[in-house]
N, C-alpha and C positions, 0 to 999 in steps of 0.2 A: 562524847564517847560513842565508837561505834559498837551496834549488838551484831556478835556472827549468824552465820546461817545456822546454825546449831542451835541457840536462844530464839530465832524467828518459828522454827521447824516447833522448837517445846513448844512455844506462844501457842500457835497453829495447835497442836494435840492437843493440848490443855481446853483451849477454846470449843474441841469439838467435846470434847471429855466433858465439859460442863453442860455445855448445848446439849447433848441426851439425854442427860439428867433432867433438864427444864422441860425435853417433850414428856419426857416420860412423867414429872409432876403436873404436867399442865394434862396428860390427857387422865391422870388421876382425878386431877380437881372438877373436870368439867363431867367424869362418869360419876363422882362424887354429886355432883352439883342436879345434873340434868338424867339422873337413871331415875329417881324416887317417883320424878312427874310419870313417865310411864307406868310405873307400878301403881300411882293412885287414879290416872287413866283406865287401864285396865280394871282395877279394882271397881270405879264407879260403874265403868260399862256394866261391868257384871260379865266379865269374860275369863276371867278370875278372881276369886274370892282372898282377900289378903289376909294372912293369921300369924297371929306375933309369934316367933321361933320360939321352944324351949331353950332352954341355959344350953343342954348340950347340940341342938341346931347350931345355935349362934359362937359358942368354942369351936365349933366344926367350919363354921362359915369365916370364922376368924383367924382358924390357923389357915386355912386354905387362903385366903388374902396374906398372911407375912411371908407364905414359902412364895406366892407370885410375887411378892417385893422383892424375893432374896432372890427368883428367878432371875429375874428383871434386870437388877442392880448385877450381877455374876453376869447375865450377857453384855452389858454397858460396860464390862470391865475387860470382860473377855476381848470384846471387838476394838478396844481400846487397847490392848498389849499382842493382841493377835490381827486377824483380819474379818470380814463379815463370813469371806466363805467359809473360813474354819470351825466361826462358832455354829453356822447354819447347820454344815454337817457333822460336825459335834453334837450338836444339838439330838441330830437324829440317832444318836447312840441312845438316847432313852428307850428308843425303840427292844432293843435287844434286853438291854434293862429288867424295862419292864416284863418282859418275855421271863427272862430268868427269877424275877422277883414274885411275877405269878405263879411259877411253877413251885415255887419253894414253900410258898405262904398259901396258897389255894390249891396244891396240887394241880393247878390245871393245863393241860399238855399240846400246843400246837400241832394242826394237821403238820405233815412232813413237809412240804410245798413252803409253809411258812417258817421253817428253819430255816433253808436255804437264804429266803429273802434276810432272815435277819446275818445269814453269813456273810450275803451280799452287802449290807451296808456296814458291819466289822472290815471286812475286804476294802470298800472304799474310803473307809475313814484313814483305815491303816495307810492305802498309796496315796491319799492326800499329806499324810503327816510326811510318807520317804519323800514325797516332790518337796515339799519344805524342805525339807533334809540339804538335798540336790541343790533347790536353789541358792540357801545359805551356805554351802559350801561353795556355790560357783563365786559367790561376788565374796567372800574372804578371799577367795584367792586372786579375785579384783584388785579386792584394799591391797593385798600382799604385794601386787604388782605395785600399786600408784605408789606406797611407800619406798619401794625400792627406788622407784624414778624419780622422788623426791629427795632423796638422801635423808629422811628421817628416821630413826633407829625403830624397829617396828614394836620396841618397848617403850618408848618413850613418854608420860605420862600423858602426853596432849593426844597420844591417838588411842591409849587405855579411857582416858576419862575426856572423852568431845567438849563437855560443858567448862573444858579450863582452855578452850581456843581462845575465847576473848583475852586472855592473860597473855596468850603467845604474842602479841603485837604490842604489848607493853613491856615486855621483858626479854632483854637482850643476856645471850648467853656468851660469853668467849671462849676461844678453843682455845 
């Protein structure tokens, strides 16, 4: 049996989709593994003194590592249904964020200079999403052509659902 290019392409995704996942545990286990030596390094030196957290240190140190997991695994997902430069600058919307989440919880109010900047990257988050916009409307109206030149109904369930091409070559239809 032959796999279409449709089934080659998921293969490919899937494989990168995993592959990030493994860097992203493997660089867990080995900060897991080889951070503690520096700290008892340091500690022996006497360049810092090491002292066992309180309960609420260590819940504080603890949630802050599961929101970096959730961070982490939400970028790995992100750049896997999106693209790297979206999540990057996406990314940087924390920026404004934060700005708005300081102001409300701490009262505290950026010089003027620094509003702008955060309007500055709202501004370009925004023309990054219309260029998406643009580009996915240029190649639908690609697809739109190649269907018509193909004579295949542009409803037809093999170009609604790609992953039933492999069935198109096994299944003959009569007019």
């Amino acid at each position: 049996s032959s796999i279409s290019k449709y089934e080659i392409h998921n293969i490919e995704k899937t494989f990168e989709f995993i592959s990030a996942f493994l860097v992203l545990g493997s660089v867990g286990i080995c900060t897991f593994l080889l951070y503690w030596v520096g700290i008892i390094i340091v500690d022996l030196v006497g360049i810092e003194k090491f002292e066992v957290p309180t309960w609420g240190i260590v819940g504080a140190i603890s949630l802050n590592c599961l929101l970096d997991a959730l961070l982490n695994i939400a970028l790995v997902v992100g750049i896997f249904f999106t693209s790297p430069l979206f999540m990057a600058v996406g990314s940087l919307l924390a920026i404004p964020v934060s700005t708005l989440l300081d102001n409300w919880i701490h009262h505290y109010l950026l010089p003027i200079p620094a509003y702008f900047g955060v309007l500055l990257i709202v501004i370009g988050f925004t023309l990054l999403i219309y260029s998406d916009h643009l580009i996915d409307k240029k190649q639908n109206e690609s697809n739109n052509i190649k269907n018509i030149q193909t004579e295949s109904p542009p409803d037809s369930m093999f170009t609604k659902y790609p992953f039933m091409d492999c069935l198109a070559s096994s299944i003959s239809f009569k007019s």
